[in-house]
KOLDOSE-414508 format. One record per residue (C-alpha): y, x, z; residue number from 0. Coordinates in nm, 3 decimals. Layout:
N
+---------+---------+---------+-------+
:      py :      px :      pz : dotor :
+---------+---------+---------+-------+
:       Y :       X :       Z :   NUM :
...
+---------+---------+---------+-------+
This chain:
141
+---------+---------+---------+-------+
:      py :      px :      pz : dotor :
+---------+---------+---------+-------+
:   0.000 :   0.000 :   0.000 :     0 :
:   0.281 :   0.273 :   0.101 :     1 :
:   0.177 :   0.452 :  -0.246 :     2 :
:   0.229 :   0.124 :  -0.449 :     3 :
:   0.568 :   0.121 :  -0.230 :     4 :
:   0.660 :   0.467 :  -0.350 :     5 :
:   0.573 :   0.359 :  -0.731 :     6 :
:   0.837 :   0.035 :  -0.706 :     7 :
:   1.100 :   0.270 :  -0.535 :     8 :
:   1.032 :   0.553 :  -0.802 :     9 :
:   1.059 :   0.300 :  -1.084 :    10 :
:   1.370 :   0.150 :  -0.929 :    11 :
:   1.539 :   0.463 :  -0.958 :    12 :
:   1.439 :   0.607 :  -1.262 :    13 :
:   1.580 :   0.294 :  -1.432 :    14 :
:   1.946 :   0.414 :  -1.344 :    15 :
:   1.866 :   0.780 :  -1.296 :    16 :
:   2.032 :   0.892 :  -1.660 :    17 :
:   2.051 :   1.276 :  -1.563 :    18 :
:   1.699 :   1.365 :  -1.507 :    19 :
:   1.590 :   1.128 :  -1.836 :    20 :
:   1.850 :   1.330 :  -2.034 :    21 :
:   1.742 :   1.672 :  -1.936 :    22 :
:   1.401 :   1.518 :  -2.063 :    23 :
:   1.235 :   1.500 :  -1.735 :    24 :
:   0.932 :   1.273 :  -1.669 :    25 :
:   0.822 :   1.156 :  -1.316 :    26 :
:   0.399 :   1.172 :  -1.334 :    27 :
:   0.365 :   1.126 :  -0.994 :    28 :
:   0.473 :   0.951 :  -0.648 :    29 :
:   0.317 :   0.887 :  -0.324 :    30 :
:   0.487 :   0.875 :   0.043 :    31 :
:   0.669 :   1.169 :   0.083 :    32 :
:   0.551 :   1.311 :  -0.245 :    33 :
:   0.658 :   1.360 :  -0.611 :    34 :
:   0.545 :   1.563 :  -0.947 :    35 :
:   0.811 :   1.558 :  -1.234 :    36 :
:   0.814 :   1.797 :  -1.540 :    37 :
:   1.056 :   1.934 :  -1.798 :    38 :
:   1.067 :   2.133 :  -2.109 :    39 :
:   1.274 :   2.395 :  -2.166 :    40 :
:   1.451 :   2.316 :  -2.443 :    41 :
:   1.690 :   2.544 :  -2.637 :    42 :
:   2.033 :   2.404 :  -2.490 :    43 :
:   1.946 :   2.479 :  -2.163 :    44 :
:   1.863 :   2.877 :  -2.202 :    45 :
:   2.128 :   3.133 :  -2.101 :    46 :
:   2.296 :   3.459 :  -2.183 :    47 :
:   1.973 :   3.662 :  -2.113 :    48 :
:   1.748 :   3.424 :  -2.307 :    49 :
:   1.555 :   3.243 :  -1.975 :    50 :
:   1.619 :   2.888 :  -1.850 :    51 :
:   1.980 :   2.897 :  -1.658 :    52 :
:   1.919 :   2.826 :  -1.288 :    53 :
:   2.102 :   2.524 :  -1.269 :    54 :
:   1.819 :   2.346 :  -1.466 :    55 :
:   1.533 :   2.454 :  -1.324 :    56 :
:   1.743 :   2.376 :  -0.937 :    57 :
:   1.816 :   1.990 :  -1.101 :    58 :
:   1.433 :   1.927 :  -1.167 :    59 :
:   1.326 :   2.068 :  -0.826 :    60 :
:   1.678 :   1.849 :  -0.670 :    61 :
:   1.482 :   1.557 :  -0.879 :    62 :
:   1.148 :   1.562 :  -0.697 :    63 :
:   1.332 :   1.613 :  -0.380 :    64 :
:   1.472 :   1.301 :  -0.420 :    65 :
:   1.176 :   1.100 :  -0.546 :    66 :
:   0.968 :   1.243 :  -0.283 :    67 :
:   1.261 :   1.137 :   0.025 :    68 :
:   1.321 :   0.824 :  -0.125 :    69 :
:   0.963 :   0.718 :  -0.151 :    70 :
:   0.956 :   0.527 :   0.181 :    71 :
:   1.215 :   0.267 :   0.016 :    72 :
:   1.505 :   0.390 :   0.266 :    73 :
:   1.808 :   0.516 :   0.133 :    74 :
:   1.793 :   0.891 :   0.169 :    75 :
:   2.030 :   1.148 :   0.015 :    76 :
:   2.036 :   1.510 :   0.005 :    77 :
:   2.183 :   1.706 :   0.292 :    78 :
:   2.125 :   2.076 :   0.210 :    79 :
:   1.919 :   2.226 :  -0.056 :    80 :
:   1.854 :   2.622 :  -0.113 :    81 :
:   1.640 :   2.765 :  -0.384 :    82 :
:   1.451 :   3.111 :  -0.496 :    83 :
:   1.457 :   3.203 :  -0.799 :    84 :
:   1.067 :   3.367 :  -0.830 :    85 :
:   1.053 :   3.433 :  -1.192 :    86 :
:   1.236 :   3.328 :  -1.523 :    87 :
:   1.148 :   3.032 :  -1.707 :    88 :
:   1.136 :   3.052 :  -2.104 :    89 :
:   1.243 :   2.824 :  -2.423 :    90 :
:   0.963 :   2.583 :  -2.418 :    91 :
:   0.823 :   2.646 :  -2.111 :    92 :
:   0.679 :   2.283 :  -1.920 :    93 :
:   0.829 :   2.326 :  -1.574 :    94 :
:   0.662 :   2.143 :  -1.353 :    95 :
:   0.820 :   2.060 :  -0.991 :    96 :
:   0.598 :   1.944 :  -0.734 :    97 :
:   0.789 :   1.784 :  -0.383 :    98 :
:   0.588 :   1.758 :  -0.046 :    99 :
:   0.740 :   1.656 :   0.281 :   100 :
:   0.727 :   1.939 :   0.516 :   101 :
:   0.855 :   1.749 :   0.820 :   102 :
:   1.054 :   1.430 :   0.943 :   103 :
:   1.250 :   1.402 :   1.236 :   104 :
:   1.478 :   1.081 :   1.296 :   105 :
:   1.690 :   1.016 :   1.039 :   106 :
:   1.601 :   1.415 :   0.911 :   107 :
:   1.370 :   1.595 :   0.738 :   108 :
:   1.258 :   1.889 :   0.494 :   109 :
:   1.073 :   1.885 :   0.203 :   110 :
:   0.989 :   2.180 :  -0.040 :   111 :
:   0.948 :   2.234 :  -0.374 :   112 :
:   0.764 :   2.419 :  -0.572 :   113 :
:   0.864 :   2.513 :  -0.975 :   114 :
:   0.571 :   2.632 :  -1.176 :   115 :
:   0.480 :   2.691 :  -1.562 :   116 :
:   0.128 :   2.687 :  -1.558 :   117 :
:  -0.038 :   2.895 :  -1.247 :   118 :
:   0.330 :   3.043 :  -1.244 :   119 :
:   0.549 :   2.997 :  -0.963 :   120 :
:   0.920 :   3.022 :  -1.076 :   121 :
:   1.091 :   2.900 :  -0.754 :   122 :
:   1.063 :   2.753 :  -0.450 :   123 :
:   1.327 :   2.474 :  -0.347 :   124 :
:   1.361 :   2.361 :   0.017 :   125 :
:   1.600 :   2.004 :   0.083 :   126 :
:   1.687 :   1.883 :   0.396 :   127 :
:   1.737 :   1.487 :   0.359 :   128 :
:   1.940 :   1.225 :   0.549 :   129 :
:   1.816 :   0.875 :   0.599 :   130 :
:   2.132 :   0.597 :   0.503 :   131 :
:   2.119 :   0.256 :   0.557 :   132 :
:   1.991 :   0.037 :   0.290 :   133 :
:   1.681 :   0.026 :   0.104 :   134 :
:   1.635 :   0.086 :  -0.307 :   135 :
:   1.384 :  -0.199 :  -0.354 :   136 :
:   1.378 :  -0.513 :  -0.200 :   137 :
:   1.051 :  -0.560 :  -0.014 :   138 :
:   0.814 :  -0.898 :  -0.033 :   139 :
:   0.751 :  -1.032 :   0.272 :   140 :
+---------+---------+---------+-------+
């Protein structure tokens, strides 16, 4: 039930979330406190030194952070996010960023992220998330 939760929430907000969908991002997975979403590297969003810029590959790991904190249907926004950059990412490359909650704590908690191509690791994201009021999803009673 909380995973079929997580699916109506994740839906609800990919509907209006128009930056990840541009960057060609898909969401293949959600469950509580969870989330998988992939990219390509496409040509517009390599650098100077011919890699992925960082500011990509940190938006698809921000992504799953926030499909993975809002999974529980509460409103939850980002409150700090740093990332390590492991290796570089290529034109073409599948990025793949998978988002697991680490820990909650009232209205708090930390999740981290990890960016692979393949077996690759090419960073690891850590969020810390803040619980608002409101839900994304109206639940059935």
């Amino acid at each position: 039930m909380a995973d079929e939760l997580a699916s109506k929430v994740a839906a609800a907000m990919w509907a209006d979330d128009t930056a990840s969908a541009g960057l060609g991002m898909r969401l293949v997975s959600v469950g509580t406190g969870t989330a998988v979403l992939e990219m390509p590297v496409r040509d517009d969003m390599v650098n100077g030194h011919g890699m992925a810029h960082g500011g990509f590959v940190f938006t698809l790991a921000d992504s799953a952070f926030a499909f993975a904190c809002n999974s529980r249907n509460q409103v939850t926004v980002a409150q700090a996010c740093d990332i390590v950059f492991i290796a570089p990412a290529q034109r073409g490359d599948l990025l793949v960023a998978e988002a697991r909650e680490r820990t909650s704590y009232g209205r708090n908690a930390i999740y981290d992220v990890t960016v692979r191509r393949g077996d690759d690791v090419i960073a690891e994201f850590r969020g810390r998330s803040r619980q608002l009021s409101g839900s994304i999803v109206k639940e059935e009673s």
